[in-house]
C-alpha positions as CSV (number, residue, x, y, z in Angstrom):
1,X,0.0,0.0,0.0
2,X,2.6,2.5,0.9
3,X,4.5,1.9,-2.4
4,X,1.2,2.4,-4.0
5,X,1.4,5.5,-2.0
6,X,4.3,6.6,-3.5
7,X,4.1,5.5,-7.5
8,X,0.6,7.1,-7.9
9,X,1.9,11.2,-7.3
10,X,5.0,10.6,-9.6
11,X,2.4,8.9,-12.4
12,X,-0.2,11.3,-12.3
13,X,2.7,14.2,-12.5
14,X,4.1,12.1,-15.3
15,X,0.6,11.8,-16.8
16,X,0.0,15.2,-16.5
17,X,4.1,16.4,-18.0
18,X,3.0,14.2,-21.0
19,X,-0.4,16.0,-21.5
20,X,1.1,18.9,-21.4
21,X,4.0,18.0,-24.5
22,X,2.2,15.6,-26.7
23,X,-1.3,17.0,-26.5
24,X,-1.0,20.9,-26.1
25,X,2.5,22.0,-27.1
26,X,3.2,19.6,-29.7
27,X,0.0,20.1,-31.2
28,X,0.0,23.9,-30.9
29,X,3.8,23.8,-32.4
30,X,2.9,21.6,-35.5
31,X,-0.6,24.0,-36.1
32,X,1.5,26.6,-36.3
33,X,4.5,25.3,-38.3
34,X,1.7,24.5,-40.6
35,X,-0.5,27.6,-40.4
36,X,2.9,29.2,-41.2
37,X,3.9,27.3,-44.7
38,X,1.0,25.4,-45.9
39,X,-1.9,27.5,-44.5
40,X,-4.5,26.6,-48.1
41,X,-3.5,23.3,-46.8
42,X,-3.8,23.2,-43.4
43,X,-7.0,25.3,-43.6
44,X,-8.3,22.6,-45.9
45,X,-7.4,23.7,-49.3
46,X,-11.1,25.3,-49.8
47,X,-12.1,27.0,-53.0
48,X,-13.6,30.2,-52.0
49,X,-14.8,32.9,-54.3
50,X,-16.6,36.0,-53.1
51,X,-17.0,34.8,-49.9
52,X,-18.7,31.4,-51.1
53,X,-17.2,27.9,-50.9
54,X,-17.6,25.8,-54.0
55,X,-15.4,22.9,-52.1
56,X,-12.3,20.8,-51.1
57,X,-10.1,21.2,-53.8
58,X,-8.2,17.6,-52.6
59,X,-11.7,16.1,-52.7
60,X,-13.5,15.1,-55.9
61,X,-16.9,16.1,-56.8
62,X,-19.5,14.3,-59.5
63,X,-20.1,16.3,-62.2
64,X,-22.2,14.0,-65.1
65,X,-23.5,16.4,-68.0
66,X,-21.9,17.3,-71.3
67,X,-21.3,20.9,-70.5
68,X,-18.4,19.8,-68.0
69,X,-15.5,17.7,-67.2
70,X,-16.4,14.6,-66.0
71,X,-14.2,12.7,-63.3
72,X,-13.4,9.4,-61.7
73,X,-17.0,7.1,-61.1
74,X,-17.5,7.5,-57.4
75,X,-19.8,5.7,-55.3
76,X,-22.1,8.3,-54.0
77,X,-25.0,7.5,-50.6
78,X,-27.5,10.4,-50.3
79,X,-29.6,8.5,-47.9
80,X,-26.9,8.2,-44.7
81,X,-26.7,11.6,-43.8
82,X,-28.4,15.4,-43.8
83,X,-27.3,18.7,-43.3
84,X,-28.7,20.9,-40.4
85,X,-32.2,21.6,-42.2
86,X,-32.7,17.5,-43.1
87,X,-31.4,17.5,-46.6
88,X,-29.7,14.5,-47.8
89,X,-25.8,15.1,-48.4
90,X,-23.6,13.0,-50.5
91,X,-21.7,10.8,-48.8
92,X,-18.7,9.3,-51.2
93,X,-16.4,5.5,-50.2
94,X,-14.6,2.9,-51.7
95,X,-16.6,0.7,-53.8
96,X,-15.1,-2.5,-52.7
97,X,-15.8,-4.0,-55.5
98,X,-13.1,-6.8,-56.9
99,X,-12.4,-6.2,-60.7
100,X,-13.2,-9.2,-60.8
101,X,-16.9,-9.3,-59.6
102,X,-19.9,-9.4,-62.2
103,X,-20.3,-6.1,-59.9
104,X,-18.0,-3.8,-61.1
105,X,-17.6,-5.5,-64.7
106,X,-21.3,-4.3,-64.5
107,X,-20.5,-0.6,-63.6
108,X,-17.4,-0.6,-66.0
109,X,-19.8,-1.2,-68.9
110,X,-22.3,0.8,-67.9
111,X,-19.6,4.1,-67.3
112,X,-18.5,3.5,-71.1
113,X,-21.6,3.2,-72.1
114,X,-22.4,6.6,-70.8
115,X,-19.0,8.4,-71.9
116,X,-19.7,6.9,-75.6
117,X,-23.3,8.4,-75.3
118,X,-21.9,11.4,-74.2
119,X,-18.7,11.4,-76.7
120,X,-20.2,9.8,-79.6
121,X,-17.4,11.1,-82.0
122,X,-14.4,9.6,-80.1
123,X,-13.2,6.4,-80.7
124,X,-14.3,4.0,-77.7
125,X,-11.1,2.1,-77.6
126,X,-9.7,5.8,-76.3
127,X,-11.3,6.1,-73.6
128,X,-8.9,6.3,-70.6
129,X,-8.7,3.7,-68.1
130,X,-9.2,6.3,-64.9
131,X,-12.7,7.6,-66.8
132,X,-14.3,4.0,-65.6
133,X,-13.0,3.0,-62.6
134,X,-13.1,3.7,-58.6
135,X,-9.9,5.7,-57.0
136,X,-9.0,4.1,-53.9
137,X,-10.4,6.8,-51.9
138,X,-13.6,7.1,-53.7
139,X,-13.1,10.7,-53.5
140,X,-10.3,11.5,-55.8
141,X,-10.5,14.8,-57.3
142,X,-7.7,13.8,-60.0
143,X,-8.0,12.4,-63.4
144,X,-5.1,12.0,-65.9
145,X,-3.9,14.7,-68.8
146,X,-5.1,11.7,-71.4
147,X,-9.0,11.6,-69.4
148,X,-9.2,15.6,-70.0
149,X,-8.2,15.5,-73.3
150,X,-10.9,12.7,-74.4
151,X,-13.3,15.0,-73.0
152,X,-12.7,18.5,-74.4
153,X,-14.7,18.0,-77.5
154,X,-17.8,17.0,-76.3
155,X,-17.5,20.2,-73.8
156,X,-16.3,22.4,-76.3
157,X,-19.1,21.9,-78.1
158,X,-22.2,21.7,-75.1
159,X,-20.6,24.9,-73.3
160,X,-20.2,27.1,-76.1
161,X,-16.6,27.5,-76.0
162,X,-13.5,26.6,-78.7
163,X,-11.3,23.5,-78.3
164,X,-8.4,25.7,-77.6
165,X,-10.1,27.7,-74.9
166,X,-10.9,24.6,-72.9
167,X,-7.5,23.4,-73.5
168,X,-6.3,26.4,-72.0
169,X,-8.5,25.4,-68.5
170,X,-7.4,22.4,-69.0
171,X,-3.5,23.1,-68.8
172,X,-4.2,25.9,-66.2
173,X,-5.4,23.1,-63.6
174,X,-2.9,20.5,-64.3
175,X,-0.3,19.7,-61.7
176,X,2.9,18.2,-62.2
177,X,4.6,15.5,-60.7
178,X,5.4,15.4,-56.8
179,X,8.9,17.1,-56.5
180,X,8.6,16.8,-60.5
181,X,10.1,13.3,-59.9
182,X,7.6,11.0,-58.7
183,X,3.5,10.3,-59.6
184,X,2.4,11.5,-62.6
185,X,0.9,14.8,-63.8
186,X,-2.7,15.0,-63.1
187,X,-5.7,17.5,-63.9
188,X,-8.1,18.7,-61.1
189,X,-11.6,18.0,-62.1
190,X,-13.2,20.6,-59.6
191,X,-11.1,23.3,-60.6
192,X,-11.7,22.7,-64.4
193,X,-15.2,22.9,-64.0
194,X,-15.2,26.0,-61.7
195,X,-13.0,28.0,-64.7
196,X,-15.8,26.7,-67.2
197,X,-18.1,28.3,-65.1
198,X,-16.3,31.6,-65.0
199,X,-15.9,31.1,-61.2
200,X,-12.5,31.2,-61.2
């Protein structure tokens, strides 16, 4: 009992000296390190025009008609959960799916379908790998510089605008490589879209 006594003071000081580091001066010195170089980042790399938020610019948003850039399928649930006034709001996940389940052969064929409905003038054999299947995330905002170009004829021609012009969005939103070694170059779907809009 005594040396009971005599452990429990030096633990709970210990306990409390640990607190103290890990959870309010490490925290507050890693906030502000971050706050300090990568504040879009750390403040969650939000597209804000005007005052208004269009969204998460590291996290991908469905866009399905002609008039814009379309990007990886996700797998979208509007039925889990509602914003403050009870209106459903998208909720995006893996798919799980194996490639090879009926399952996702199923949503592959059906996704071509669609873009070769939507693209009837481009050769179906074209049509990039990334433009009919899941991201791991199921919330990429990415697609590949060989998925935007597939795409900027058929939304040339629904938004009114010339080849070249959307080419120009196009390149404007494409990020190179990590370090400009390693990945590949990518094009930001949400962005693309907001400069067809004339948000941005």
């Amino acid at each position: 009992m005594k040396e009971l006594k005599s452990v429990l003071p030096k633990a709970a000081a210990l306990f409390l000296i640990l607190t103290v580091i890990c959870g309010i001066l490490y925290t507050g010195v890693v906030t502000g390190i971050a706050q300090l170089i990568f504040p879009d980042q750390a403040n969650g790399s939000i597209i804000e025009v005007n005052g208004k938020k269009y969204g998460c610019a590291l996290l991908g948003q469905q866009f399905t008609d002609d008039a814009h850039m379309w990007g990886r399928i996700m797998n979208l649930d509007a039925s889990t959960f509602q914003d403050k006034e009870g209106n459903p709001m998208m909720y995006a996940s893996p798919s799980n799916l194996s490639p090879a389940s009926e399952e996702y052969a199923a949503l592959v064929k059906e996704r071509v379908r669609r873009l070769k409905a939507a693209n009837p003038d481009a050769d179906e054999e074209a049509i990039p790998v990334d433009l009919v299947t899941c991201s791991g995330s199921g919330l990429d905002p990415h697609i590949s510089p060989a998925a935007a170009q597939y795409q900027i004829p058929r939304i040339a021609k629904a938004g009114g605008k010339t080849e070249e012009e959307v080419q120009n969005i196009v390149d404007a939103c494409t990020e190179g490589k990590f370090l400009g070694l390693f990945g590949e170059k990518t094009v930001n779907v949400l962005k693309v879209n907001l400069m067809l809009d004339g948000i941005i």
